[in-house]
C-alpha positions in Angstrom: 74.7 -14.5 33.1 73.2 -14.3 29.6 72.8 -11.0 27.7 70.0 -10.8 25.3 71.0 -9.6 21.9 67.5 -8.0 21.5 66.3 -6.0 24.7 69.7 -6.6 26.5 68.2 -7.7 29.6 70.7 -10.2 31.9 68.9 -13.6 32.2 70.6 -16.5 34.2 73.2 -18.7 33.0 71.4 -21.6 31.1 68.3 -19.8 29.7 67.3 -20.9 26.5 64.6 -17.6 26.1 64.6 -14.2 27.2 62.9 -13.4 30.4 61.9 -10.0 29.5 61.1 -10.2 25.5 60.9 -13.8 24.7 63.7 -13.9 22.3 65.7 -17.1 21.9 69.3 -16.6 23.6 72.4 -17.7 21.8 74.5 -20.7 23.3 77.4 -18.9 24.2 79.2 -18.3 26.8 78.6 -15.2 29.3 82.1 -13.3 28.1 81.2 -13.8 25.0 77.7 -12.0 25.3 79.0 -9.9 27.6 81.6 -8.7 24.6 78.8 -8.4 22.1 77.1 -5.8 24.4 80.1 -4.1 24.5 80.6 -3.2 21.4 77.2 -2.7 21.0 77.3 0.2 23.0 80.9 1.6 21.9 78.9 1.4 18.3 76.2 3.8 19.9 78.6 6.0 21.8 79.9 6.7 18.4 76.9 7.1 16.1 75.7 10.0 18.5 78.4 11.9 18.9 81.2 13.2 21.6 79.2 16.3 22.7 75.8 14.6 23.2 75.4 13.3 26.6 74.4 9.4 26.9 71.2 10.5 29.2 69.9 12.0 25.7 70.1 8.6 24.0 67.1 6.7 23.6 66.9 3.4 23.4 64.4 1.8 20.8 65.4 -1.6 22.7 61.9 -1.0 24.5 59.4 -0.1 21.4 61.1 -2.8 19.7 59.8 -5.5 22.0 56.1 -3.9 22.1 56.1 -3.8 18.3 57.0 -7.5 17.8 56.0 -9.0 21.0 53.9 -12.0 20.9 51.9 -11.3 23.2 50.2 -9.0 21.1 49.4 -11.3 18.3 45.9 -12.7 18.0 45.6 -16.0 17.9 44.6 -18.3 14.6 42.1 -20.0 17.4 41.0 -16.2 18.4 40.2 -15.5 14.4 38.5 -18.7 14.3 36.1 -18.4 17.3 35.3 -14.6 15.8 34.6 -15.7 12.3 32.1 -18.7 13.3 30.2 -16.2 16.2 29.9 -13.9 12.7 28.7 -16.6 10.9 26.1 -17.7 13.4 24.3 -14.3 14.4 23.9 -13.8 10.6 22.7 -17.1 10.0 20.1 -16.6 12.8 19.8 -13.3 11.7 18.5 -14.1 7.8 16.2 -17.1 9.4 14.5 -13.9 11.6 13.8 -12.3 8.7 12.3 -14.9 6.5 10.0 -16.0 9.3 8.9 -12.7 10.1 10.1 -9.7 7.7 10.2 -11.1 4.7 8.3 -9.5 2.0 5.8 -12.3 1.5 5.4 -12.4 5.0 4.6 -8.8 5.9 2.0 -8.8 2.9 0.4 -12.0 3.6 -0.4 -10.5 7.3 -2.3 -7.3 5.6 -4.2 -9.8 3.5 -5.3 -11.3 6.3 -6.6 -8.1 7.9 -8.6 -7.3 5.0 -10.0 -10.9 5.2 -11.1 -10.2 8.9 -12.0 -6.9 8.6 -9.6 -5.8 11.6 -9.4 -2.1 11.0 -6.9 -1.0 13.6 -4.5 -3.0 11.1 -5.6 -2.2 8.2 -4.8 1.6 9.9 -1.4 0.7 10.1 -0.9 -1.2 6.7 -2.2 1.4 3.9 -1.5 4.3 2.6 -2.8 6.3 -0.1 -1.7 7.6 -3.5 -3.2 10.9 -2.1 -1.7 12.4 0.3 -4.4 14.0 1.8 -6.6 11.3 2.5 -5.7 10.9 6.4 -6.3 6.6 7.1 -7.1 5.8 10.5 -9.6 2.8 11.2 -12.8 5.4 10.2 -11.5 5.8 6.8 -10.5 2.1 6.3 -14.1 1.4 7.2 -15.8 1.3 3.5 -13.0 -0.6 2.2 -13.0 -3.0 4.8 -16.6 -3.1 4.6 -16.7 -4.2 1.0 -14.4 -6.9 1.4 -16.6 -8.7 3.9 -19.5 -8.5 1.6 -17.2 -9.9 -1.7 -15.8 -12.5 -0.2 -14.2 -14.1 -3.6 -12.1 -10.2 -3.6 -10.5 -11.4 -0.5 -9.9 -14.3 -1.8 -8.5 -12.7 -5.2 -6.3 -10.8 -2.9 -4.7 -13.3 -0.9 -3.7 -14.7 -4.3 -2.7 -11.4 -6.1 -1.1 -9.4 -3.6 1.8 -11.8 -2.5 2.1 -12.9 -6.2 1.5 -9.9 -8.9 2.2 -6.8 -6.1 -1.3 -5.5 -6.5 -4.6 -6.5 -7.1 -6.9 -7.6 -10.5 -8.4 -4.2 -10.3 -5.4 -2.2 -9.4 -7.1 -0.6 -6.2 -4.5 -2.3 -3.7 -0.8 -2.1 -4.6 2.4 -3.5 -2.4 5.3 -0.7 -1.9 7.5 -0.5 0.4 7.1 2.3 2.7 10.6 2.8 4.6 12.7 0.4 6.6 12.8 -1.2 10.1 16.4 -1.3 11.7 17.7 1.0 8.8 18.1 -2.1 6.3 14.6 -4.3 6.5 12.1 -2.9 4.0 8.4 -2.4 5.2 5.9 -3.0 2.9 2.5 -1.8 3.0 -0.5 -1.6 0.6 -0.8 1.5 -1.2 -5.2 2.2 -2.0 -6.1 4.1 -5.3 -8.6 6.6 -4.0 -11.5 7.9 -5.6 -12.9 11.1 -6.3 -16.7 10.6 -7.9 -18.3 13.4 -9.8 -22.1 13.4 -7.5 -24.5 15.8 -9.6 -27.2 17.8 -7.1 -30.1 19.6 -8.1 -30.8 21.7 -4.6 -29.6 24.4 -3.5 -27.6 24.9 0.6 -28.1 20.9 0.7 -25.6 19.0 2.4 -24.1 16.3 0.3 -22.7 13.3 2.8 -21.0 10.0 2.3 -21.8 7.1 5.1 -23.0 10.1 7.5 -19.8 12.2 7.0 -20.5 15.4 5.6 -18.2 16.3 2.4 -19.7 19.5 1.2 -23.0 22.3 0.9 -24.0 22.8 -2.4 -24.3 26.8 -3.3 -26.6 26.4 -6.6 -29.6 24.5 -7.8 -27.8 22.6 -9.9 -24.3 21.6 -9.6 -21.5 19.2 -10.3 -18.9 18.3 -7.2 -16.3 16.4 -7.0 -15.6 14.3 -4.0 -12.4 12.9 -2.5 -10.0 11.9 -1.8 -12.0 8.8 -0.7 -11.3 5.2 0.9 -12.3 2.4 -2.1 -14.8 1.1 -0.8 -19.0 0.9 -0.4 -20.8 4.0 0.4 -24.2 5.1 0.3 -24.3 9.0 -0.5 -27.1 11.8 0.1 -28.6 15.2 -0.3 -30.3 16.7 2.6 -31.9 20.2 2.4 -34.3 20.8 4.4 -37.5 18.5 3.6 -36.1 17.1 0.9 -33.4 14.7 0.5 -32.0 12.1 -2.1 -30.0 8.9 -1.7 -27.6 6.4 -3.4 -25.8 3.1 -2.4 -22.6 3.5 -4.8 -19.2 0.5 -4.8 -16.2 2.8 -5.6 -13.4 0.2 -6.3 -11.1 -0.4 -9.1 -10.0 2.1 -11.8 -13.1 2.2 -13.9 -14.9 3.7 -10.9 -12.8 6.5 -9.8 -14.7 9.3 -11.2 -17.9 7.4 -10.8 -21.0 9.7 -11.9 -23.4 9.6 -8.4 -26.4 11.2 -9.2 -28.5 12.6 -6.3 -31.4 14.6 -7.2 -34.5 15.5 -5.5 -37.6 15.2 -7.2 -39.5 18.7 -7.5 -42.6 20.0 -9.0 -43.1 24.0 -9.8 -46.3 25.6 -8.5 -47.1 26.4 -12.0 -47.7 22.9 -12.8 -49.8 21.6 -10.1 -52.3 24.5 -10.2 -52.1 23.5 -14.2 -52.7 20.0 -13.0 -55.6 21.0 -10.8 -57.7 23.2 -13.2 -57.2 20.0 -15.4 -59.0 17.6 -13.5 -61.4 19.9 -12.0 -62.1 20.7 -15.9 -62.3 16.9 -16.6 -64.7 16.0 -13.5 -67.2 19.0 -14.8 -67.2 17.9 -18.2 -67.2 14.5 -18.5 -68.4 12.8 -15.3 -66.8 10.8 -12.8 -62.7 10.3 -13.5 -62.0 7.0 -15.3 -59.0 4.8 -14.2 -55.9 5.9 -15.0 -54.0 3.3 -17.0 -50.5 2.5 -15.7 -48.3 1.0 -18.2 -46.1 -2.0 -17.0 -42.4 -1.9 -18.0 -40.8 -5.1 -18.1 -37.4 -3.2 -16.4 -36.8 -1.1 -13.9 -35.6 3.0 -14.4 -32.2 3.8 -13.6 -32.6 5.4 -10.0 -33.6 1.3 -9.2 -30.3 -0.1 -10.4 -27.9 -1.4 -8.3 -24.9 0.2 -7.6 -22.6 -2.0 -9.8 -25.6 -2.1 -12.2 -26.0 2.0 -12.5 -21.9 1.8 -13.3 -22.6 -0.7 -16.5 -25.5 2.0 -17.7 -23.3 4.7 -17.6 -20.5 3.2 -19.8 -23.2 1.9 -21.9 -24.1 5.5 -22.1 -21.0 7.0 -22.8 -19.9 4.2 -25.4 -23.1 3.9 -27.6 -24.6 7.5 -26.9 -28.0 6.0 -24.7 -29.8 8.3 -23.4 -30.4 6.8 -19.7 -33.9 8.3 -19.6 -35.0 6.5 -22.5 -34.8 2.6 -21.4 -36.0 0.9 -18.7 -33.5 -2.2 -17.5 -32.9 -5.6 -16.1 -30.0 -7.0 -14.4 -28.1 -10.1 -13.5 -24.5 -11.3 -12.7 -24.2 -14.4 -15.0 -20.8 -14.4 -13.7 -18.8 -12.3 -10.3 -18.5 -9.5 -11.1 -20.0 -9.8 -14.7 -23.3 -7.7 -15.1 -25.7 -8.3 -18.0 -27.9 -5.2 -18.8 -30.7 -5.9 -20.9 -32.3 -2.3 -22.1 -36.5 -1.9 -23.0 -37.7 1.1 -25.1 -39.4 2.8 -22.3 -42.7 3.7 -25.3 -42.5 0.6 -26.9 -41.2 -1.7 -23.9 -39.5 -3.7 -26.4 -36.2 -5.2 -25.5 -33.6 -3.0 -27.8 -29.9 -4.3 -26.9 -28.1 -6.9 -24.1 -24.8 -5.9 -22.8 -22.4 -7.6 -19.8 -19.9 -5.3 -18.2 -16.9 -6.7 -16.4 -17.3 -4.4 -13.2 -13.6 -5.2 -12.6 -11.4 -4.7 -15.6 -13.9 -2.3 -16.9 -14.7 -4.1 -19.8 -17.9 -3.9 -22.1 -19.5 -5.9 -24.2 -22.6 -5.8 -26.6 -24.3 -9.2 -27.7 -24.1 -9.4 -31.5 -27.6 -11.2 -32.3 -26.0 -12.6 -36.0 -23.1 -14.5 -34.1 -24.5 -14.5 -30.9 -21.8 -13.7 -29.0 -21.0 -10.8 -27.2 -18.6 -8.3 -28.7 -16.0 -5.6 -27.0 -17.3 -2.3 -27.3 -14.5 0.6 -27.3 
């Protein structure tokens, strides 16, 4: 028999390992193991004391062999096969993401919404710098609305978007709006809504955008502010009773946040149609059968006429130079997309009096300066 020096288990004569532990055994003989044990345990007896019983003794022969035993080691081969599994589900992992969470990727797929006009996406995809403007695929409606009538927008966006993070008129920006799986950012497109400033001249009259009421007017005349609204194409009106105004409006980009509406009902005071009566009864009695009236022909149209884009250029014009709108009668044209030229007529005179273009998009206008004959910035 063969002791083992380590867990002292008795192996056969001619073991080369340890059937218990694994440890190499000693060529030696069996007396001479067998002596080495001995005085092993006469070294143990001693250490512990002649009143302690043996029982009490334990042996650390045992948790010895379960703290070094090799059975317990990994493998290099284990580490290997771990490390290239690692390796492989984030290698698949990352490709995942590129081809479907990626940044580029999520905002190329909103584009394309806007581009077909599918509102239950577009639902899904925006969100507003207001709060309180609830988006569902009624509210997306006048944005989605203008992008299928501007065609070269979508097109702008498709471009922008992906590229810049937002849009040449700053109406659509990219942010990203929480994260999938705790670590993948979602991005959305974040709308700058309007809030137009709609002047009303009736009183208890409903004021409504695309058939949605927004609010009753409580005076004659009065100033409200609407919004928080989808960018977007609207027509607004005023309906009281009999009478009722109307006007197609484009609310997109900066410029046109606070967009003046103007929706007033044309009225006429008792006073002077019974003034007007008396006049041409007076007129008839007088001096015979009424002569044609004569209707003067302006070469423009008044404001109330204008496009939508076209009523926007008018009022910047009047807030930069001072024009009374009342005063001119105008003509319009986009020389360029987006690019309006307003040519104003002295509405006595019906003489042209200035040209300006107006850059409906970066909200830029421009007066043409006769002497150099180009058009010049106005502030």
């Amino acid at each position: 028999m063969i002791i083992c020096p380590n867990c002292h288990h008795e192996n056969a004569a001619g073991s080369v390992f340890c059937g218990e532990c694994g440890q190499r055994l000693p060529e030696a003989t069996t007396a001479n193991a067998q002596s080495n044990v001995a005085s092993h345990e006469a070294e143990k007896t001693t250490t512990r004391g002649a009143n302690q019983p043996q029982s009490t003794v334990v042996s650390p022969s045992r948790q010895s062999r379960e703290a070094i035993s090799p059975k317990q080691r990994p493998s290099g081969l284990k580490w290997v096969i771990l490390v290239a599994v690692l390796v492989i589900v984030l290698g698949g992992g990352a490709l995942v993401y590129r081809g479907t969470f990626s940044k580029q990727q999520q905002v190329a797929k909103i584009t394309q919404a806007l581009v077909d006009g599918d509102k239950a996406t577009l639902a899904k995809s925006l969100v507003s710098d207001d709060p309180s403007l609830k988006i569902n695929e009624t509210t997306v409606a006048p944005l989605a609305t203008y992008v299928k009538q501007h065609s070269s927008y979508a097109q702008d966006a498709q471009t922008d978007l992906p590229h810049n993070g937002y849009t040449s008129d700053h109406t659509l920006k990219v942010v990203t709006a929480g994260h999938q799986l705790l670590v993948v950012p979602v991005y959305k497109l974040q709308v700058t809504t309007m809030h137009p400033k709609i002047e009303t001249n009736l009183k208890n009259a409903d004021i409504e955008a695309n058939g949605t009421k927004l609010s009753t007017t409580k005076y004659s005349h009065e100033n409200y502010t609407a919004g928080p609204l989808m960018p977007g194409t609207y027509h607004f009106k005023l309906v009281g009773g009999a009478d009722s105004a109307s006007k197609d409006a484009v609310l997109m980009g900066k410029a046109n946040v606070n967009q003046k509406i103007k929706l007033l009902v044309a009225t006429k005071t008792s006073s002077q149609d019974d003034t007007s009566s008396k006049d041409e009864d007076t007129q008839t009695a007088t001096a015979g059968p009424k002569a044609p009236s004569v209707v003067k022909k302006h070469t423009g149209n008044s404001y109330d006429h204008l496009t939508s884009p076209a009523q926007t250029a008018v009022d910047r014009i009047s807030d930069a130079d001072g024009v009374d709108t009342d005063d001119y009668t105008y003509t319009e044209s986009e020389p360029h997309t987006d690019v309006y030229e307003i040519k104003l007529y002295d509405r006595d005179t019906n003489k042209l009096t200035a040209t300006y273009r107006y850059d409906n998009v970066n909200d830029i206008l421009a007066k043409y300066d006769q002497s150099s004959g180009k058009f010049v910035e106005v502030d």
